[in-house]
C-alpha positions as CSV (number, residue, x, y, z in Angstrom):
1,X,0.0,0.0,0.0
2,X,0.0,3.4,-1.4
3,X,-1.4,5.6,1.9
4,X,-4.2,7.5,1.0
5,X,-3.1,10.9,2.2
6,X,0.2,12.2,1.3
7,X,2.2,14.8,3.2
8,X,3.4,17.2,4.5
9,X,0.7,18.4,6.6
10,X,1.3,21.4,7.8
11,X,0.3,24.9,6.2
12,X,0.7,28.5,7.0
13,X,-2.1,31.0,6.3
14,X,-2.3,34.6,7.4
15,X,-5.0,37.0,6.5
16,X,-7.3,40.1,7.2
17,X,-10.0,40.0,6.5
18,X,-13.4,42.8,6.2
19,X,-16.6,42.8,6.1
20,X,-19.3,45.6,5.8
21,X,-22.8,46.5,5.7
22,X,-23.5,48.1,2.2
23,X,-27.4,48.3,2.8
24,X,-29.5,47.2,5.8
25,X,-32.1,49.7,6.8
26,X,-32.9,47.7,9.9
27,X,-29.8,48.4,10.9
28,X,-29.0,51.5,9.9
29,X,-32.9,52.3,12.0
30,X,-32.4,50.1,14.7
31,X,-28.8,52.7,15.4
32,X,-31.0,55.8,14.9
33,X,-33.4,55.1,17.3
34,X,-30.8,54.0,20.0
35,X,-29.1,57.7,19.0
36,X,-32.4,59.0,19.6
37,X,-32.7,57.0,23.3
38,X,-29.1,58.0,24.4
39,X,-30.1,61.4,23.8
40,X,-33.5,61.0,26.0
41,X,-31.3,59.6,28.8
42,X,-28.9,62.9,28.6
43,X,-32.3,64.9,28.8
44,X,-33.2,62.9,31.8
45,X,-30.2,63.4,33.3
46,X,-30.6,67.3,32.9
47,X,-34.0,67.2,34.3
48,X,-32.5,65.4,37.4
49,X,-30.4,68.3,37.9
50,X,-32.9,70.7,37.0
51,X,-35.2,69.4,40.2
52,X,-32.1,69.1,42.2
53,X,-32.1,73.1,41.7
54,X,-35.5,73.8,42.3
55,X,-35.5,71.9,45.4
56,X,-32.4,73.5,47.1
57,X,-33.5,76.6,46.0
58,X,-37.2,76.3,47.2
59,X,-35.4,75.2,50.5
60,X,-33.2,78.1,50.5
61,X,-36.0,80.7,50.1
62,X,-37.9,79.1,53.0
63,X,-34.7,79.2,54.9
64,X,-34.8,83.0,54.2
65,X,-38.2,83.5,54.5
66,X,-37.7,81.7,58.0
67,X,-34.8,84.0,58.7
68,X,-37.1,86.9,58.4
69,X,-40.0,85.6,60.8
70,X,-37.3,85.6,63.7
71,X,-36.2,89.0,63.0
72,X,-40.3,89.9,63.5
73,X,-40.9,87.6,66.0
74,X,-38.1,89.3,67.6
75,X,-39.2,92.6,67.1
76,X,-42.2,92.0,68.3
77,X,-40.4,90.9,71.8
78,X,-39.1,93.8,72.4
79,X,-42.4,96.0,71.4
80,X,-44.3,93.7,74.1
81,X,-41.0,94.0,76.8
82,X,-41.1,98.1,75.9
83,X,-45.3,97.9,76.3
84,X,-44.8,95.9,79.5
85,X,-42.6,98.6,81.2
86,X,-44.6,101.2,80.0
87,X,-47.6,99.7,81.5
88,X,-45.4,99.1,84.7
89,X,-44.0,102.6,84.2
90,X,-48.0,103.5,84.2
91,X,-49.4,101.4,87.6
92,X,-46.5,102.8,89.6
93,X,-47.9,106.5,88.7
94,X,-51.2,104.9,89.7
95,X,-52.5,105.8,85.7
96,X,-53.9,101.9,85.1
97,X,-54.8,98.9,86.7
98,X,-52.6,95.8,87.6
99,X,-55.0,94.2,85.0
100,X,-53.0,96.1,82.1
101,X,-49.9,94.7,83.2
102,X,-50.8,91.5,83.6
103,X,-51.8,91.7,80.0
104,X,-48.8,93.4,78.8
105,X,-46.9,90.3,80.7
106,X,-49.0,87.5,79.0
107,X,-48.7,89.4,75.4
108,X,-44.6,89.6,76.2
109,X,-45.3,85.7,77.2
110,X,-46.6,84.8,73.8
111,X,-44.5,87.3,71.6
112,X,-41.8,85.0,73.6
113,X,-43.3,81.8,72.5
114,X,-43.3,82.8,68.7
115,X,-40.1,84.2,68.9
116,X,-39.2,80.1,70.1
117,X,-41.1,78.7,67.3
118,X,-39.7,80.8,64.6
119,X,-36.1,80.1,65.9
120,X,-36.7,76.4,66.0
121,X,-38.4,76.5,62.7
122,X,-35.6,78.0,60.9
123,X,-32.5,75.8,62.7
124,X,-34.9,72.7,61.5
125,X,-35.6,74.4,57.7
126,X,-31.4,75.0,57.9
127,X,-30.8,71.3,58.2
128,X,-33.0,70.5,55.3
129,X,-31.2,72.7,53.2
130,X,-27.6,71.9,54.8
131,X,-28.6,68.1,53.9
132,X,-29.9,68.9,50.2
133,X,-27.1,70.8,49.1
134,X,-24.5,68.3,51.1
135,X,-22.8,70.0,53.7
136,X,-21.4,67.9,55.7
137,X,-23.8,66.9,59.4
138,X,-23.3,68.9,62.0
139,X,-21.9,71.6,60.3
140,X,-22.9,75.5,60.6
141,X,-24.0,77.8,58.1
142,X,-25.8,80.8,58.0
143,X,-27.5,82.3,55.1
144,X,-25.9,85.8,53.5
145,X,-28.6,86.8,51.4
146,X,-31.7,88.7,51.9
147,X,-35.4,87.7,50.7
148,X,-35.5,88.6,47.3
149,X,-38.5,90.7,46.1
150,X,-40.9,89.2,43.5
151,X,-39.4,89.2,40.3
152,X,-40.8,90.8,37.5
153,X,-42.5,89.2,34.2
154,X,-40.3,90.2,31.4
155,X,-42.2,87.2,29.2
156,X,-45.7,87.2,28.0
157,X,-47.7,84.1,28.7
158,X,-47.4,83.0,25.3
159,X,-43.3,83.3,25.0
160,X,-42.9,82.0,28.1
161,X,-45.5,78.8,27.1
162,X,-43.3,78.9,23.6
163,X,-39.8,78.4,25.8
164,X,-41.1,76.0,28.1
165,X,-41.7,73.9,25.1
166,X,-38.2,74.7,23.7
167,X,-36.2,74.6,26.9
168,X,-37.7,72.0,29.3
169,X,-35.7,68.9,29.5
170,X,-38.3,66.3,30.2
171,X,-40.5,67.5,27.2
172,X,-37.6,67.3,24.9
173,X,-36.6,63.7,26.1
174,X,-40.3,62.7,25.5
175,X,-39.7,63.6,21.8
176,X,-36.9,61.6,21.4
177,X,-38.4,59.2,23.0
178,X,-40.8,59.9,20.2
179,X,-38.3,59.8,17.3
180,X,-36.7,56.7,18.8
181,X,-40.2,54.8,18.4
182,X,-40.8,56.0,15.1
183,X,-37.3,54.6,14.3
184,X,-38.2,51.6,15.6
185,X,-40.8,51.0,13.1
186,X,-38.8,52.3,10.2
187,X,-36.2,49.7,11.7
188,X,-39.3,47.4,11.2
189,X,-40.1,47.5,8.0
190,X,-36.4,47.1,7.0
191,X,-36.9,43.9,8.3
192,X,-38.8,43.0,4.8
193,X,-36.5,44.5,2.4
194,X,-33.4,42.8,0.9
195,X,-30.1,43.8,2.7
196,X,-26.3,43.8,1.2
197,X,-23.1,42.9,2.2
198,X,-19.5,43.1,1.5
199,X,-16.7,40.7,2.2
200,X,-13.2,41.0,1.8
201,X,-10.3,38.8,3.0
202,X,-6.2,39.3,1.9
203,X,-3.4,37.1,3.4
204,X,-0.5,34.9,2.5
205,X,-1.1,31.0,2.6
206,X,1.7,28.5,2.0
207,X,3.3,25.6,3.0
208,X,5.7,27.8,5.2
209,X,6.3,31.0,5.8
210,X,9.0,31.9,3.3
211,X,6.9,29.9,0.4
212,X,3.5,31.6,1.5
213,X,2.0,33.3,-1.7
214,X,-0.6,36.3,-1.5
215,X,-4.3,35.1,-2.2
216,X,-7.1,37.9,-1.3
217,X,-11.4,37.0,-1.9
218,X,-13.9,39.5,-2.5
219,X,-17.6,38.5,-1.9
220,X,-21.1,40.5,-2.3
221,X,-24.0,38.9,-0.1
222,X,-27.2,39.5,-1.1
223,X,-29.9,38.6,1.7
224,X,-33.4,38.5,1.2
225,X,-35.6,37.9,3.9
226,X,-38.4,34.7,3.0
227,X,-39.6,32.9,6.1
228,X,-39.5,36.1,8.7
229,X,-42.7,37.5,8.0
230,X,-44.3,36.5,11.0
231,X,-41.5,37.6,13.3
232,X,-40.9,41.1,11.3
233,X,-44.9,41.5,11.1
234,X,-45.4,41.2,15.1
235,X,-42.4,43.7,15.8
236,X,-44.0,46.2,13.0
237,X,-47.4,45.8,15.9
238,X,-45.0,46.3,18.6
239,X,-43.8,49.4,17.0
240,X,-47.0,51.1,16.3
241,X,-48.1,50.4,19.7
242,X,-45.0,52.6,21.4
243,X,-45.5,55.1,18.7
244,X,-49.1,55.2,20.2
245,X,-47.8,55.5,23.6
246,X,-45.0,57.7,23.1
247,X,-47.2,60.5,21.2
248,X,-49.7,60.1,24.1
249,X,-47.0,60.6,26.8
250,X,-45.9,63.9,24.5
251,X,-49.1,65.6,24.4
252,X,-50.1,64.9,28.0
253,X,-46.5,66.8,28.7
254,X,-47.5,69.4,26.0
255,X,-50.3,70.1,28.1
256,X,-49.5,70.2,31.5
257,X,-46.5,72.1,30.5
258,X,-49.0,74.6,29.2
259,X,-51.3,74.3,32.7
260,X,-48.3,74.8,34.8
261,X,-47.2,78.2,33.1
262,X,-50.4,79.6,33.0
263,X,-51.0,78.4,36.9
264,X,-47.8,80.2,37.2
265,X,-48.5,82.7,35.8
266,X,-51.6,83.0,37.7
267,X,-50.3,83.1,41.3
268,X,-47.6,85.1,40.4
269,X,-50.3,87.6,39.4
270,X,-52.0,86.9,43.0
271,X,-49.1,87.4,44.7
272,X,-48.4,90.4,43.7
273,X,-51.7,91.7,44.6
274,X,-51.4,90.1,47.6
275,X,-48.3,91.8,48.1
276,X,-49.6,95.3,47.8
277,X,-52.5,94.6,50.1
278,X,-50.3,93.1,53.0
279,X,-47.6,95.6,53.0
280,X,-50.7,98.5,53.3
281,X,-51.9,96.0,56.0
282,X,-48.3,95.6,57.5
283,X,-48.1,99.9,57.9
284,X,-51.6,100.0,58.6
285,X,-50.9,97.9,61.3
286,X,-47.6,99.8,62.8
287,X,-49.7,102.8,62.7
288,X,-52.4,101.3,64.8
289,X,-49.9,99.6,66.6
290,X,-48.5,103.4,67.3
291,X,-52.2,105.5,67.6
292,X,-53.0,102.2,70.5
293,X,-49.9,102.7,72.5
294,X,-50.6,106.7,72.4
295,X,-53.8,106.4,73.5
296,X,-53.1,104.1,76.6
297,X,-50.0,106.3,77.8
298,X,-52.8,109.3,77.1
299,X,-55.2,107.3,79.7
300,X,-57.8,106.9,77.1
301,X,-58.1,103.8,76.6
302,X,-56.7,100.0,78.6
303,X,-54.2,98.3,76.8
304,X,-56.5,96.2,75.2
305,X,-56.4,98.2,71.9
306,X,-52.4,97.7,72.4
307,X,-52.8,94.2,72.6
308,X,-55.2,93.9,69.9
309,X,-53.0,95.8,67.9
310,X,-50.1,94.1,68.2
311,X,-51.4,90.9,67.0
312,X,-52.4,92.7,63.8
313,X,-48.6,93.9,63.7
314,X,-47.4,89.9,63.9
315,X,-50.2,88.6,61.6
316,X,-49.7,91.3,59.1
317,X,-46.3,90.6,59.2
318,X,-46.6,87.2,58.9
319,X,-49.0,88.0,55.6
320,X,-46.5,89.9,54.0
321,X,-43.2,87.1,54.3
């Protein structure tokens, strides 16, 4: 016997080789809309931050505002402690009853209590904020800025509806969301058309090394899809569906968007004719506050009317932060 193989056996082959997509519009789709849903998760992101903002900063105005009720609170202390030594001032000279001081004394005594429960409400609305912005626990802060007057509309409604659209994160990653399902079903229907591609291979193949000889192959694949239909038809379904679901989503952020301007819109408005009524109200009050006090050091009336008017000093106040 001749054996049936002959040698040698051994063989060298080296090659690179390529291959590319020439046409494939589920492909080239199916990368679109996952473009379209990396740029919905950056939006996200960006709306994240955005509340991150609005919380510290909504904290940090109520800091402020709290700031602000201690400094009346304690102003109000020291009107009821100057009240209560007048009225003192007043018994000794025999001009009033004990009765008047013993108001004056339980008006200081509340004046006192509120001055505690503005205090207490700040220190606990300063740990909030020291937590949301992450200062570390434990440590002390105080705030530098003053409460900021109501700003001023330099938008109409309609401009201001027209950049909420433009501007808002979340409504901008609900339209890629959006373009990302519509993608999707254009990724879909590329599932029924014929696709193309290219491969391409070079090297050297030999026996060895030094007797390797270049060889290269260049092949055009031409797929067309036959027995997917059922497969391709039910993700087309799928599709739709999300389309359906992503355009609702939009318009239902389309519209609150719009409800929450105009409701802005709307107390901002209110406010500021709130504003203008409580700061009459806050100098009606100090005048009162004034005309009481002159009338009991006059004798002509008890310090009822002083205590009355003081209360309409701290709620007034109170009205206007």
């Amino acid at each position: 016997g001749m054996p049936a193989l002959v040698g040698p056996f051994n063989v060298f082959d080296a090659r690179v080789s390529v291959s590319q997509s020439v046409l494939d519009l589920r492909a080239l789709n199916d990368a679109r809309a996952q473009a379209h849903q990396v740029a919905a998760a950056r939006l996200t992101v960006q709306r994240a931050r955005d509340l991150v903002v609005l919380v510290a900063g909504n904290l940090y105005l109520h800091a402020l505002a709290s700031a602000v009720r201690v400094e009346s609170a304690d102003a109000q202390v020291k009107t009821a402690q100057a009240i209560l030594d007048q009225a003192n001032n007043m018994k000794a000279a025999g001009m009033v009853a004990g009765i008047d001081v013993l108001r004056a004394e339980l008006q200081l005594s509340t004046e006192r209590l509120r001055a505690t429960a503005a205090r207490n409400e700040l220190e606990k609305t300063k740990l909030q904020l020291a937590r949301v912005i992450g200062l570390e626990p434990g440590r002390a802060f105080t705030l530098s800025d003053a409460l900021p007057e109501l700003p001023a509309q330099d938008l109409s409604l309609d401009q201001a509806i027209e950049r909420a659209y433009q501007s808002r994160p979340d409504y901008q990653a609900a339209q890629e969301r959006l373009r990302a399902a519509e993608a999707t079903r254009r990724a879909a229907l590329g599932e029924f058309l014929p696709s193309v591609r290219v491969n391409a291979d070079y090297g050297r193949i030999g026996l060895t090394p030094g007797e390797a000889e270049g060889t290269y192959a260049l092949t055009g694949i031409v797929n067309v899809p036959i027995f997917n239909g059922g497969r391709s038809r039910g993700r087309l379904i799928q599709a739709d569906a999300d389309i359906r679901s992503r355009q609702a989503e939009l318009d239902d952020l389309k519209a609150g968007i719009d409800t929450e301007v105009r409701s802005s819109y709307l107390d901002m408005d209110a406010a500021r004719q709130q504003l203008e009524v409580a700061t009459r109200a806050r100098d009606i009050a100090a005048r009162q506050l004034t005309q009481a006090r002159d009338r009991f050091a006059a004798g002509v009336a008890s310090n009822i009317e002083v205590v009355q008017a003081q209360e309409a000093v701290a709620t007034s106040a109170d009205q206007y932060i």
